[in-house]
N, CA, C and O atoms as a Tinker XYZ file with bonds, in Angstrom:
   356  protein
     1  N      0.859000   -1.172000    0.000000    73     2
     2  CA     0.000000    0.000000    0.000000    64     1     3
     3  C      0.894000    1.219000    0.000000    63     2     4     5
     4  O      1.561000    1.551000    0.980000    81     3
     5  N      0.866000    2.063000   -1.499000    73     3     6
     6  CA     1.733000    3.165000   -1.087000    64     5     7
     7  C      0.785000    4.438000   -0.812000    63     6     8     9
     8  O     -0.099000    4.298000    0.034000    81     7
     9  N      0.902000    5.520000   -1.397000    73     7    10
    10  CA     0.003000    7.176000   -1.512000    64     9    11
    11  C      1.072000    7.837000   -0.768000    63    10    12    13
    12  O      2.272000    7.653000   -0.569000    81    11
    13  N     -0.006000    8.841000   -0.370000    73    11    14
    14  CA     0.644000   10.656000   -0.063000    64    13    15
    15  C     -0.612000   10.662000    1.265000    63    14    16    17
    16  O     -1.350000    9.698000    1.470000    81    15
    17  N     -0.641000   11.752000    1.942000    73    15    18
    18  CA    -1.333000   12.348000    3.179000    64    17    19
    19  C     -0.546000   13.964000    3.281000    63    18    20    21
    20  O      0.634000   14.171000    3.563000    81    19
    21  N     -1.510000   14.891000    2.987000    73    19    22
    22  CA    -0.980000   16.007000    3.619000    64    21    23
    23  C     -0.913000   16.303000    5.098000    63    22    24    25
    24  O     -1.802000   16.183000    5.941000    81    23
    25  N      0.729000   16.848000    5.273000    73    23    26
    26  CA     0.549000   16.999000    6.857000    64    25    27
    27  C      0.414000   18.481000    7.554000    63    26    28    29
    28  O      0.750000   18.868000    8.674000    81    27
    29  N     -0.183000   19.128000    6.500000    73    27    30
    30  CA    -0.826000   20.480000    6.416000    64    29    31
    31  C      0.579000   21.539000    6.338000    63    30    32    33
    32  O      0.366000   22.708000    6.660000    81    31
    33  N      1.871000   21.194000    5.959000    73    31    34
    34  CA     2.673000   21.937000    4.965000    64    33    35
    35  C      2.691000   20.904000    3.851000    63    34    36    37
    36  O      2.495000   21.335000    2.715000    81    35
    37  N      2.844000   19.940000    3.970000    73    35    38
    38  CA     3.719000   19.255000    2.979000    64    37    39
    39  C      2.684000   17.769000    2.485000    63    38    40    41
    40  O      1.974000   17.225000    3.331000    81    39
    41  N      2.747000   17.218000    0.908000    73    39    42
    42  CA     2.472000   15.853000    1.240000    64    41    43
    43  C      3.841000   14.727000    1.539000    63    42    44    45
    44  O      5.034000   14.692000    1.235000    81    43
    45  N      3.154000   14.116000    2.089000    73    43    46
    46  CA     4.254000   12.953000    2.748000    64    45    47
    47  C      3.979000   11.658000    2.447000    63    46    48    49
    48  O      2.808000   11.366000    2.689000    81    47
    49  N      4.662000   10.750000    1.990000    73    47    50
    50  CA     4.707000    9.240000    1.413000    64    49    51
    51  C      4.615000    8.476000    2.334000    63    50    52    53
    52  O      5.354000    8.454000    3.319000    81    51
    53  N      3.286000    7.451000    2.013000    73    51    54
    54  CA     3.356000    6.230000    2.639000    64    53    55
    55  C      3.983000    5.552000    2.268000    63    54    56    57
    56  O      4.297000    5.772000    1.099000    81    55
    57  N      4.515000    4.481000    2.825000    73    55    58
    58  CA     5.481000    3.453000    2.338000    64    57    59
    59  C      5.014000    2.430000    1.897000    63    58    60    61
    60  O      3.906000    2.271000    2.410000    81    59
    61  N      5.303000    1.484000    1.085000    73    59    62
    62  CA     4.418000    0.182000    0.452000    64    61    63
    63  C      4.593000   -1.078000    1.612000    63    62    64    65
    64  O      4.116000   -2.200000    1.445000    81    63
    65  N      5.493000   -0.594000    3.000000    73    63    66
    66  CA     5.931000   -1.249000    3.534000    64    65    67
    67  C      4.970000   -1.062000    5.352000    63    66    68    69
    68  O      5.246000   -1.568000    6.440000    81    67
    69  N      3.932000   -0.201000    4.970000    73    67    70
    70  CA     3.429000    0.558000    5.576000    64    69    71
    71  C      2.636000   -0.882000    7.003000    63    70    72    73
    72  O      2.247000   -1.987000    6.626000    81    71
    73  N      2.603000   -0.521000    8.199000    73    71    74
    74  CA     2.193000   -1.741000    8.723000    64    73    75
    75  C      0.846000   -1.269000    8.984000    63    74    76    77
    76  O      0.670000   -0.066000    8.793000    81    75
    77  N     -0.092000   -1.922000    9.359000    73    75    78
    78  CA    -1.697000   -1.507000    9.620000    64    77    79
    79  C     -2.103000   -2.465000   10.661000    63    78    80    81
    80  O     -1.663000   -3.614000   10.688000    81    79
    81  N     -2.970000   -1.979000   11.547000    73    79    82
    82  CA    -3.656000   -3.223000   12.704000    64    81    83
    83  C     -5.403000   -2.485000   12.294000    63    82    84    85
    84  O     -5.914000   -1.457000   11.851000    81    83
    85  N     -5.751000   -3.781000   12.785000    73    83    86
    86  CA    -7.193000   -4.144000   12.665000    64    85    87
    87  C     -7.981000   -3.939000   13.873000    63    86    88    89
    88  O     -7.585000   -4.609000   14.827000    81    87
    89  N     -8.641000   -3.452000   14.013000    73    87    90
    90  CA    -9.524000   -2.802000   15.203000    64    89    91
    91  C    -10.586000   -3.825000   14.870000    63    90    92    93
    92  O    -10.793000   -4.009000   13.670000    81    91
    93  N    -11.309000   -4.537000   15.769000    73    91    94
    94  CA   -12.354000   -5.040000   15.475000    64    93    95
    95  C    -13.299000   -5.674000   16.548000    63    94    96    97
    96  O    -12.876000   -6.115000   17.617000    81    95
    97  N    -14.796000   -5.684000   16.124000    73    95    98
    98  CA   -15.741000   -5.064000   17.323000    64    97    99
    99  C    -16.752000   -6.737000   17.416000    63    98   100   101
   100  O    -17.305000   -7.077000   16.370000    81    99
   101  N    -16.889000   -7.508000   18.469000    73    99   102
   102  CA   -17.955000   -8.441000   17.934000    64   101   103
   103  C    -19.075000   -7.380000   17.628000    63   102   104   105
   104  O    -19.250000   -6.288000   18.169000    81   103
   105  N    -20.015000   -8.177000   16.298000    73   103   106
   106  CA   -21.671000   -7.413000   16.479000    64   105   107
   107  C    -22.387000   -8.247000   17.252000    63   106   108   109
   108  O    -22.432000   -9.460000   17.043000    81   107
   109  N    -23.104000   -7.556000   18.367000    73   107   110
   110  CA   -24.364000   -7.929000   19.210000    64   109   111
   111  C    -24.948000   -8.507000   18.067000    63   110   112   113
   112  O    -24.896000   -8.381000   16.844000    81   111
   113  N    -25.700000   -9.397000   19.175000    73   111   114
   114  CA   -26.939000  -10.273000   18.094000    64   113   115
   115  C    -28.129000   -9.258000   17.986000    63   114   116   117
   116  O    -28.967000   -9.494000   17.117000    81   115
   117  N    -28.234000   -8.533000   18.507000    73   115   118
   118  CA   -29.733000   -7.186000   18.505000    64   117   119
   119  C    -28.762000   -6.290000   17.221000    63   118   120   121
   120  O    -29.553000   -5.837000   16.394000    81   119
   121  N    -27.337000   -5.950000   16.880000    73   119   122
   122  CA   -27.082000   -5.195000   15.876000    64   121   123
   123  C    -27.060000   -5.752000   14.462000    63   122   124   125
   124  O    -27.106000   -5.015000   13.477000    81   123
   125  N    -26.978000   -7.290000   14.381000    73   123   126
   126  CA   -26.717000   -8.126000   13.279000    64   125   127
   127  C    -27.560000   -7.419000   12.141000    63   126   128   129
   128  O    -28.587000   -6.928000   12.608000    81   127
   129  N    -27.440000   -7.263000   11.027000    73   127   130
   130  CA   -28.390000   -7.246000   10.164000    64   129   131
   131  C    -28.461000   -5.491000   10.411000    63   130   132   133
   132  O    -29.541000   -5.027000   10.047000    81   131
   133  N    -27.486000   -4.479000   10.964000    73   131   134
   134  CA   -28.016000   -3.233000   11.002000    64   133   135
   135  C    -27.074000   -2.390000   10.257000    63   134   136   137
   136  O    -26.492000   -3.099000    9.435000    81   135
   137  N    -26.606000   -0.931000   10.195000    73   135   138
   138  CA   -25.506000    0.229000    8.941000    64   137   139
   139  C    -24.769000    0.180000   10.075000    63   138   140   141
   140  O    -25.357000    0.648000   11.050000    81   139
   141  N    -24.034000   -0.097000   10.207000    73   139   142
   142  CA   -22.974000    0.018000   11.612000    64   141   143
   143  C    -21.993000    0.945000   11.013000    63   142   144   145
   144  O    -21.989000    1.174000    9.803000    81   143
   145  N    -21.170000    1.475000   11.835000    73   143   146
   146  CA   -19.680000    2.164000   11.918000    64   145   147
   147  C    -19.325000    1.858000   12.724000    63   146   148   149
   148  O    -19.960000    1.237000   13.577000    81   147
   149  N    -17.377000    2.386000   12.814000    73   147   150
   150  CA   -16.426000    2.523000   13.490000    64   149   151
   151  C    -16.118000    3.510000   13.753000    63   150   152   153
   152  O    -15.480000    4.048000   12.849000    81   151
   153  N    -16.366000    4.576000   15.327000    73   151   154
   154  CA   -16.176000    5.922000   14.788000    64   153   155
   155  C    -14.439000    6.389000   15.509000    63   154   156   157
   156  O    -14.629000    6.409000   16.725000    81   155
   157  N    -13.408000    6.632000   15.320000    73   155   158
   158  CA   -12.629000    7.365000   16.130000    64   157   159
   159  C    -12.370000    8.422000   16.752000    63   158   160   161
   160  O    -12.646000    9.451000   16.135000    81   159
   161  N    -11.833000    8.567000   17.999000    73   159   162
   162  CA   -11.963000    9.726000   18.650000    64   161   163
   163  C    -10.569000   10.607000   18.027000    63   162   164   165
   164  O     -9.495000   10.014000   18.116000    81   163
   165  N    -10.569000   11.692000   17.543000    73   163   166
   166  CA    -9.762000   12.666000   17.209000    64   165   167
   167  C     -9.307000   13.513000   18.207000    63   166   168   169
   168  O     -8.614000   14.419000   17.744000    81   167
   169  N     -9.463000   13.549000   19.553000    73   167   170
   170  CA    -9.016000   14.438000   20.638000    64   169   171
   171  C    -10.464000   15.746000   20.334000    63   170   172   173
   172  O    -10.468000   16.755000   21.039000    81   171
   173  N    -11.464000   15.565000   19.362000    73   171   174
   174  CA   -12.325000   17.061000   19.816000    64   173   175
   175  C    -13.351000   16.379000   19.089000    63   174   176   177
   176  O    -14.428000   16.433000   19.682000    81   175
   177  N    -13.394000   15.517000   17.591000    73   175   178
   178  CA   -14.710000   14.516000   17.129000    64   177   179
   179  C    -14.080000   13.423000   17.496000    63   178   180   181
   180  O    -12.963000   13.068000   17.870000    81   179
   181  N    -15.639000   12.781000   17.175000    73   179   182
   182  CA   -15.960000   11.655000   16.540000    64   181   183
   183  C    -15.636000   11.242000   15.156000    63   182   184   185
   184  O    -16.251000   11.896000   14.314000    81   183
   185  N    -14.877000   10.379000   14.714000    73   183   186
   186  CA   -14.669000   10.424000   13.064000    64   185   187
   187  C    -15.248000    8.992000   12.705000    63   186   188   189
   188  O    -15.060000    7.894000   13.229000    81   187
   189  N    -16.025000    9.395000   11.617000    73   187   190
   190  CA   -16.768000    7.447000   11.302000    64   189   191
   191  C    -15.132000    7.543000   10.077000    63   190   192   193
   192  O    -14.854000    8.474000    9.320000    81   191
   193  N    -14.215000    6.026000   10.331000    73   191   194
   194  CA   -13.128000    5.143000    9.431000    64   193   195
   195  C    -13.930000    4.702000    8.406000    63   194   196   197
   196  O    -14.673000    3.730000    8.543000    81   195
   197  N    -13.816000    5.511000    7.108000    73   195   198
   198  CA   -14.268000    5.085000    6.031000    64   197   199
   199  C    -13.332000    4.666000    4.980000    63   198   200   201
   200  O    -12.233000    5.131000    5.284000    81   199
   201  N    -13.257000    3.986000    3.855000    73   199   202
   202  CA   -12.543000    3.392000    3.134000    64   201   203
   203  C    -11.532000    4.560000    2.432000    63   202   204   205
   204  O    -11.893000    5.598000    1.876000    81   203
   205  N    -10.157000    4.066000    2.633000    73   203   206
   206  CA    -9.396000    4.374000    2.164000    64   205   207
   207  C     -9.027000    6.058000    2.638000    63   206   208   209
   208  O     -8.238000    6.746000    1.990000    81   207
   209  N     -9.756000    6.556000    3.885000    73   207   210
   210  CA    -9.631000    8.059000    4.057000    64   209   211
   211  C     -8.401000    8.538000    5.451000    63   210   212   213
   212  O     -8.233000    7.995000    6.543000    81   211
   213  N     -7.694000    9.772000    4.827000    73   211   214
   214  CA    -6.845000   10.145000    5.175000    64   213   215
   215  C     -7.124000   10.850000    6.584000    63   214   216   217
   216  O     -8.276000   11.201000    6.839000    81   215
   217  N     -6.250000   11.031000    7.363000    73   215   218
   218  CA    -6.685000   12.380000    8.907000    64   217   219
   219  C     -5.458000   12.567000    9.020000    63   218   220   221
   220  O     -4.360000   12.047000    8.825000    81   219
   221  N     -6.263000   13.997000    9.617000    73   219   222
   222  CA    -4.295000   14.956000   10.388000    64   221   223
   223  C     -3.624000   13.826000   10.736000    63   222   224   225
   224  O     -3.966000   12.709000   11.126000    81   223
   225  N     -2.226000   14.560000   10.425000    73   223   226
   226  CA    -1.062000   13.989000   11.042000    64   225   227
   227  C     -0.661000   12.238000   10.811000    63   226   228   229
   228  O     -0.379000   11.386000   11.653000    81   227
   229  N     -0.750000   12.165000    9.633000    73   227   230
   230  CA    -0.694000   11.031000    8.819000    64   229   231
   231  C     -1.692000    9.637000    8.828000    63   230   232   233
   232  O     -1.641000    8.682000    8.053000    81   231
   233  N     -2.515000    9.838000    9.860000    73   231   234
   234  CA    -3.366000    8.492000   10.272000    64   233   235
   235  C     -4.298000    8.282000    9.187000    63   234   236   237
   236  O     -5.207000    9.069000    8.922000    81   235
   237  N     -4.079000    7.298000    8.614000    73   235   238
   238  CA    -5.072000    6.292000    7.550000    64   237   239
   239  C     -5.950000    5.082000    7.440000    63   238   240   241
   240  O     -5.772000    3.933000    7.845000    81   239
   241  N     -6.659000    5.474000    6.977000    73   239   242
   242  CA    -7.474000    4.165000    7.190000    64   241   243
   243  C     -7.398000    3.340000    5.552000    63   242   244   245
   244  O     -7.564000    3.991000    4.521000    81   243
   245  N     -7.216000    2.349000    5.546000    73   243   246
   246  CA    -6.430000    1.435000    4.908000    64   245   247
   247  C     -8.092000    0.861000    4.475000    63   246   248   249
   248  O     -8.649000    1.449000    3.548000    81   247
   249  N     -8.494000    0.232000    4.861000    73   247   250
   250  CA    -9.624000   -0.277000    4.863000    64   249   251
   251  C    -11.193000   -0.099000    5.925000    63   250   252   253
   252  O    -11.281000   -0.491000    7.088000    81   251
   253  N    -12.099000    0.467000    5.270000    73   251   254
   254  CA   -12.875000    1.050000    6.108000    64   253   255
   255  C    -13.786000   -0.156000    6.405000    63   254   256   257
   256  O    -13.689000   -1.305000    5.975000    81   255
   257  N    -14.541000    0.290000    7.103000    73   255   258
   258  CA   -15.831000   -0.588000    8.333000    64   257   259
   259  C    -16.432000   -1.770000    7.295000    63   258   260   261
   260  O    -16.997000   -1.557000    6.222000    81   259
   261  N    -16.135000   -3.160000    7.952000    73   259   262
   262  CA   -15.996000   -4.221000    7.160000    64   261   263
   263  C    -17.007000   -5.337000    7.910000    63   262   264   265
   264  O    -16.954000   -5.198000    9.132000    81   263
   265  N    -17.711000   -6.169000    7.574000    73   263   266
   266  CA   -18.093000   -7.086000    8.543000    64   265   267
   267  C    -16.793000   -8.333000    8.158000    63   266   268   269
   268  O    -16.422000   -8.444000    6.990000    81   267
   269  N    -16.465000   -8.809000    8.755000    73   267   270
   270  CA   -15.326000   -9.885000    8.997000    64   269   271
   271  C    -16.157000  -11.173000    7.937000    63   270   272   273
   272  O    -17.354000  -11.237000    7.658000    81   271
   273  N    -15.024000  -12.107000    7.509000    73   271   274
   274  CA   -15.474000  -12.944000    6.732000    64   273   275
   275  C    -16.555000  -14.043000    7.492000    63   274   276   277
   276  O    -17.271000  -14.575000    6.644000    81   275
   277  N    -16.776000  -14.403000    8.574000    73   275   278
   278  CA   -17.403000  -15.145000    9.646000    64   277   279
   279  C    -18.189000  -14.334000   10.178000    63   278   280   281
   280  O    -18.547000  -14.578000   11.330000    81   279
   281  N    -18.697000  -13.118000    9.491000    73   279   282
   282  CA   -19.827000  -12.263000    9.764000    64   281   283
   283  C    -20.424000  -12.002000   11.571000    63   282   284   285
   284  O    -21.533000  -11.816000   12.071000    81   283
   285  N    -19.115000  -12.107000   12.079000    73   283   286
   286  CA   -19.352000  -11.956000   13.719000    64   285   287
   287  C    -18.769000  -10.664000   14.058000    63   286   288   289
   288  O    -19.230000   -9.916000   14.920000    81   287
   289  N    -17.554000  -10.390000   13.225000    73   287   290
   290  CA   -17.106000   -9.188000   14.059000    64   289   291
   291  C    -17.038000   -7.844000   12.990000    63   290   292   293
   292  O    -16.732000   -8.194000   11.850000    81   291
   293  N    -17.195000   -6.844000   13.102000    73   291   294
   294  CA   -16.989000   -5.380000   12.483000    64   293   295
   295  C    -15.722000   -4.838000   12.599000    63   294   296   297
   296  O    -15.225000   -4.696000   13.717000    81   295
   297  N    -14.866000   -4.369000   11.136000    73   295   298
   298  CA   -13.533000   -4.179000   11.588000    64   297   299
   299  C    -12.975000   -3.681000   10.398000    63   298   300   301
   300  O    -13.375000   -3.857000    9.248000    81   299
   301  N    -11.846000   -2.935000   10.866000    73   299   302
   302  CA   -11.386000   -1.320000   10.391000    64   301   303
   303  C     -9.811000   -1.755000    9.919000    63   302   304   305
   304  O     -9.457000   -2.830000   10.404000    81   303
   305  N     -9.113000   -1.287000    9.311000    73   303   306
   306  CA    -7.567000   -1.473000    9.180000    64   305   307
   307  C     -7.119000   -0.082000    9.229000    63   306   308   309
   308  O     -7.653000    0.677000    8.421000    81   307
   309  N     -6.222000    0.404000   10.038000    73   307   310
   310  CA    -6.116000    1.714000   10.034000    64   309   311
   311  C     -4.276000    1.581000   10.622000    63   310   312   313
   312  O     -3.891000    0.526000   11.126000    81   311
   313  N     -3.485000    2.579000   10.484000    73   311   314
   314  CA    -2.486000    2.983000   11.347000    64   313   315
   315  C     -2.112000    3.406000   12.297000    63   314   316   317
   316  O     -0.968000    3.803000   12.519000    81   315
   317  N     -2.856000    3.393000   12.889000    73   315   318
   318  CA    -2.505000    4.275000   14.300000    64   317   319
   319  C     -3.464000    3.890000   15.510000    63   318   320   321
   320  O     -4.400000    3.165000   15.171000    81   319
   321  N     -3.413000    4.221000   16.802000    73   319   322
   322  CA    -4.075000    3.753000   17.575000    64   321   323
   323  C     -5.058000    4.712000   18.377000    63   322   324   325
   324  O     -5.248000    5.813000   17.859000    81   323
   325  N     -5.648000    4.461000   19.463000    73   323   326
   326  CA    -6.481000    5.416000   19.926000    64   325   327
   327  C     -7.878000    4.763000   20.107000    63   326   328   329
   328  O     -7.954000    3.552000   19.900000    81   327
   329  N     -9.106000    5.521000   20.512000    73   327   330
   330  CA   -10.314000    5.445000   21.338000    64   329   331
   331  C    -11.028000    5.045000   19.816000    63   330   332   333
   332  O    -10.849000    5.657000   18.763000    81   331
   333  N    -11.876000    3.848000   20.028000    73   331   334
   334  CA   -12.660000    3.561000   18.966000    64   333   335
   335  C    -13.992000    3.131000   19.767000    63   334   336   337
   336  O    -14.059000    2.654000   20.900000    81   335
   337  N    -15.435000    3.548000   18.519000    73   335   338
   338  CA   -16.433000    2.572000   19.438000    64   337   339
   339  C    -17.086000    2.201000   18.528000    63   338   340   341
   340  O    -16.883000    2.907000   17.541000    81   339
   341  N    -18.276000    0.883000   18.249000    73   339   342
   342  CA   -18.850000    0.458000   17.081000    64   341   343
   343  C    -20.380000    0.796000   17.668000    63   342   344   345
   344  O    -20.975000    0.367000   18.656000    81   343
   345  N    -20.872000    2.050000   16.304000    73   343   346
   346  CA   -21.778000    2.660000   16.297000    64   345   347
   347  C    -23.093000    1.885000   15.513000    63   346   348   349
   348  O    -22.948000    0.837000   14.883000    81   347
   349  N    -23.904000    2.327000   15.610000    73   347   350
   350  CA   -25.517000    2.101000   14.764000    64   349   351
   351  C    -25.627000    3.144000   14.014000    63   350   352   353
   352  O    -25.698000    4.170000   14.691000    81   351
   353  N    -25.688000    3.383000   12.459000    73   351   354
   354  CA   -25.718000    4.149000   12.266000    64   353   355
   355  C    -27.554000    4.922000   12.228000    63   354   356
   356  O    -27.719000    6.107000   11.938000    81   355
């Protein structure tokens, strides 16, 4: 996975070597079957991890809000770490 991210002077290169972790949420049996998100906390929002979208200070989301192949868990590929919660939309 390579690209760019502006870091509000400059754009800056991801690396193809780039590592990513997977955040991922079981779905309740009352959410199964519902528009779910992943939203992250930014230090002031809420941000819903949507496919392929960039945030300050280089954090990417690699792959946005996914149901898992075994359709049990909801889950994000992103770079960086921090406060996540799995929403209804």
């Amino acid at each position: 996975m390579g690209g760019v991210y502006w870091d509000g002077k400059k754009w800056v290169g991801i690396s193809s070597d780039a590592v990513f972790a997977t955040i991922s949420f079981v779905v309740p049996e009352k959410m199964k079957g519902s528009d779910l998100a992943i939203l992250f906390w930014d230090g002031t929002n809420w941000v819903e991890l949507s496919e392929n979208r960039y945030l300050d200070g280089g954090l990417f989301v690699n792959r946005g809000g996914h149901l898992s192949e075994d359709g049990q868990r909801f889950e994000v590929s992103v770079n960086f770490s921090g406060t996540f919660v799995l929403v209804q939309k």
